[in-house]
C-alpha positions, 0 to 999 in steps of 0.5 A: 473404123471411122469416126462416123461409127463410134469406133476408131478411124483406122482398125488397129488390125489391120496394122497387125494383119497388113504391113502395107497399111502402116506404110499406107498412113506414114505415106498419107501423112506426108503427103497430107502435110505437104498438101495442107502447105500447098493450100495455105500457099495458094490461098495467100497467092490468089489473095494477093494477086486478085488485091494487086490488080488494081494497085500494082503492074502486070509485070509484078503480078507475073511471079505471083501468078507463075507461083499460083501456076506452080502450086497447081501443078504440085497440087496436081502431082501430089494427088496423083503420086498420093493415089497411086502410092495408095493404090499399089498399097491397097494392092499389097494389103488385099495380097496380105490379108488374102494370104492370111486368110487362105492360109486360116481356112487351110489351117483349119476347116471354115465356120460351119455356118459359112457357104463356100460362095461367101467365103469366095466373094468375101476373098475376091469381091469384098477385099476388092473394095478396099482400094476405095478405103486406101486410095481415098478415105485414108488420105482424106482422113489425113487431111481432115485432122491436119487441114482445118488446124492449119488454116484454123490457125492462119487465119487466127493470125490474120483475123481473129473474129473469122477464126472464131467463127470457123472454130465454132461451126467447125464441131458441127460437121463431125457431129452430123457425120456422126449421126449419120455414120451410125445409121450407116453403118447398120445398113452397109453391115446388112447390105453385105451380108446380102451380098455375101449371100447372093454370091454364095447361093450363086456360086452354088446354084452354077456348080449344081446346075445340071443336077438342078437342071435334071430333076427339073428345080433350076426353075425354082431355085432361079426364083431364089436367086431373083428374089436375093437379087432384089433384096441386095438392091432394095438394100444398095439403094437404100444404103446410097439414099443414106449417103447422098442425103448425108452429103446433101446434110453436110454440104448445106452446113458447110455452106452456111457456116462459109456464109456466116464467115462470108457476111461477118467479113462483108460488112467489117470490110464495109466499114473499113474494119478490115482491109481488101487483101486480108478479107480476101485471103480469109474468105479462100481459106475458109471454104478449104477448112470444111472441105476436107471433113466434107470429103471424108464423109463421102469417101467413108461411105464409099469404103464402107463395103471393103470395111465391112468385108475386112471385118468379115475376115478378121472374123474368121482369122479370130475364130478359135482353133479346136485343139492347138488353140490358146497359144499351147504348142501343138504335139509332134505328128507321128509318123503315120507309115509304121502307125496306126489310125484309131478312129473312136465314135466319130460323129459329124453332122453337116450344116443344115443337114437333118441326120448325121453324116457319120454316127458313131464310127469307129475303124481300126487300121493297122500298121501299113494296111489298106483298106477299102470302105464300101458302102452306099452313097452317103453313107459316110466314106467321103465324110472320114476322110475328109475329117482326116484331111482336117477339112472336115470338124467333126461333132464328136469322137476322135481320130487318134494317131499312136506314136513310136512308144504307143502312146496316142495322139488326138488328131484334133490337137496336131499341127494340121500343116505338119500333117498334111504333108504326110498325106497324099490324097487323090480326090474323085475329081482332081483339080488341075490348074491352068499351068503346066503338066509338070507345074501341076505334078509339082504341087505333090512336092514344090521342091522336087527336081524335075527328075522326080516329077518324071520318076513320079509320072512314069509310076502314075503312068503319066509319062505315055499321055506327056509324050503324046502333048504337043509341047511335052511337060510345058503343055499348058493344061488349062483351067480344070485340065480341059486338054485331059481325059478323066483318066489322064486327070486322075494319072496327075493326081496319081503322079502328085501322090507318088511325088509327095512319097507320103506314108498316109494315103486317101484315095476318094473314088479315084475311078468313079467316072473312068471306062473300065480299060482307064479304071483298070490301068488307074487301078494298077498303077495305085497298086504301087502307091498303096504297097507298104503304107497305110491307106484308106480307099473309098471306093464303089468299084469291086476291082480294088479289093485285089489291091488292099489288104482287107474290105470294110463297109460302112452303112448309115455313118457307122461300121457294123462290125470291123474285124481289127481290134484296138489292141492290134492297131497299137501294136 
């Protein structure tokens, strides 16, 4: 994304991930353009000014120095307009590339290889160092390309022995940027993964620490952190090293090449070669034709962090699609409500995992059954639903929906959007937001009126706990539902579900953590929910069996024996 790393100064991705950047770059070159006019102004105002003192009257320096003022001042403005504009673009491109990148893990589950943390810092930290690369390595490159051709050639036009010089040094600075880009490069592309590892394994650690803390580990998984920690230091120190030394580099080159134009002026000046107002104008010019290659340097390191993290997520928004991927148009979903699922060989193996999660399930549901699967912990419920809820890439086998003729459809080959909304799905720990009670039931159906939310909340049992809120449906429930009971969070989750109205329904251990009074009521009003749909409950709790239709039990990822056949669930 720079020259200094042997690819092009602004990834064409990002044209097509992030409007704002094309607007970012026509909004830089403007301004790029006006501030190289600005610096060739001035330079010829100081010169004349400082050549005039001792041969004109104050009286008629006093517009050329009200024009330096005023050039100031614009250069002023210019800036600041510039960095804001940029700022606000920055703002806008991190929102796009944000949305895309949400919408890409939501379309389909994330590469296994990725912890949820880094995917976490990658979206929040990482894209957050981007305002450095708008805001300042942009217009800076800008200016780079157009200043030293400008002054280049005004001050062919006043001197030519000085633009020789200028234009034979110039090369020098890119090149050098380019031999230290390259080993930049290697180090910030590695002190990002360490990041990226940091945050992951801490986010981990936090959300496992009174487990950690239970069976005594915090202490030692603490040493990890510590010693990641470490790790991401020794590479960030090693990384500035590397920048401050390159800057040293390119200073000092910058600073002989002004002194090679500086002594060659001297002495013609010396010897009445040159006169006092054109040498003056040269040697401000010059400094201002590697200024701006100097600071691009600088700037590219310092933006370096938000590249390497865009690339990170071109990454992911690249990564192939199972299924519908190749640009073939997905088949429709069938309905689920009058449908079967036909789960066939199932297998899924998680990330680090030394056995299967699920190993060879297979589970026939019939047209509007519920089904209850037991089992012990980790024996794979959980695991199929999520597959389900695509969330979830399974290793092998398949989930096949059958169509209204009966023919099936692989779950692997549909849009997974579509699907989802013919899902309402009650985790064993609902997520509630910092908004609204009714925002929060809202989210089963954006659209729905507010006489459904309240229609939805009276079969969820919702409304006896809004009535009892100080403020009613506008009580703000805080991050988490923090003014809830866990019963009063799963009656949300319920209300969500009734207000989705979905024929598919998934309920994971939805009274795993509630007193048996919260259980039994959560029970009751699920009842209603699961009556005339197909349904699949995971559940420890025995009570659920008087509400489905029939038991399953799944030991070790597989079912022993499940009573449906194929055959009947294509019916």
């Amino acid at each position: 994304m720079s020259p200094t790393t042997g690819g092009p100064p602004v990834d064409p991705r990002l044209f097509r991930a992030a409007s704002a950047v094309r607007t970012q770059l026509l909004v830089a070159a403007a301004c790029g353009v006006a501030a190289t006019g600005l610096i060739l102004a001035q330079a010829w105002l100081v010169s004349r000014v400082v050549a005039g003192v001792t041969s004109t009257t104050a009286a008629a320096l006093l517009p050329l120095v009200a024009g330096v003022a005023a050039v100031a001042l614009a250069r002023a403005l210019l800036s600041y307009g510039a960095e804001w504009a940029a700022l606000r673009s920055a703002a806008r491109a991190k929102s796009q590339l944000r949305m895309r990148l949400v919408r890409r893990l939501a379309a389909a589950p994330p590469d296994p290889a990725r912890s949820t943390g880094e995917l976490v810092t990658l979206a929040t930290r990482g894209l957050d160092a981007l305002d450095d690369y708008f805001a300042r390595y942009l217009p800076q490159l800008v200016l780079a390309v157009l200043v030293p051709v400008a002054v280049l050639v005004v001050v062919a036009d006043a001197d030519w022995i000085s633009a020789v010089v200028v234009g034979v040094t110039l090369p020098l600075i890119p090149l050098f940027m380019a031999l230290v880009g390259m080993h930049t490069r290697a180090r910030t592309e590695w002190q990002w993964h360490l990041l990226s590892r940091l945050g992951g394994h801490f986010l981990d650690v936090v959300q496992g620490l009174p487990t950690l803390a239970l069976f005594r580990r915090a202490t030692v998984v603490a040493e990890k952190v510590r010693d990641t920690t470490d790790e991401h230091r020794h590479a960030t120190m090693g990384t500035l090293r590397v920048a401050f030394l390159s800057a040293f580099v390119l200073e000092l080159l910058a600073t002989l090449a002004v002194a090679l134009v500086a002594v060659e002026v001297g002495l013609r000046l010396l010897y009445g070669g040159l006169d006092y107002p054109t040498a003056l104008f040269v040697l401000i010019l010059a400094p201002e034709a590697y200024l701006p290659l100097r600071e691009v340097g600088a700037r590219f390191h310092a933006s370096m962090e938000g590249v390497a993290a865009a690339r990170q997520v071109f990454t992911e928004l690249d990564r192939p699609v199972g299924g519908a991927a190749g640009g073939t148009t997905p088949p429709p979903v069938p309905d689920p409500a009058g449908r079967a699922l036909l789960v066939d060989g199932l297998r899924v193996r998680h990330p680090g995992a030394s056995g299967e999660a699920l190993s060879g399930l297979s589970l026939a549901v019939r047209p509007g059954e519920s089904v209850l699967l037991r089992g012990p912990s980790g024996s794979g419920k959980s695991t199929l639903l999520g597959v389900l809820l695509g969330v979830v890439a399974p290793t092998g086998g398949t989930v096949r929906i059958p169509d209204r003729d009966g023919e099936p459809a692989d779950l692997a080959e549909l849009d997974l959007d579509a699907w989802r909304r013919g899902i309402a799905w009650v985790p064993q720990q609902p997520h509630l937001f910092a908004g609204s009670v009714a925002d929060n039931v809202r989210l089963g159906d954006p659209d729905a009126s507010d006489a459904a939310v309240h229609a939805a909340a009276r079969r969820s049992g919702l409304d006896a706990v809004v009535a009892r809120l100080p403020r009613g449906w506008d009580t703000p429930l805080g991050e988490g539902g923090a003014r809830l009971s866990s019963g009063e969070r799963q009656r949300v989750a319920l209300a969500r579900a009734f207000l989705r109205d979905a024929p598919l329904v998934l309920l994971d251990e939805p009274t795993a953590h509630l007193d048996p009074d919260s259980a039994a009521a959560v029970r009751a009003a699920a009842a209603d929910l699961l009556r005339g749909r197909t349904a699949l409950v995971v559940a420890h709790d025995a009570g659920w069996a008087e509400h489905t239709d029939r038991t399953v039990h799944v030991v070790d990822g597989v079912v022993p024996a499940d009573p449906a056949t194929r055959e009947e669930a294509f019916r």
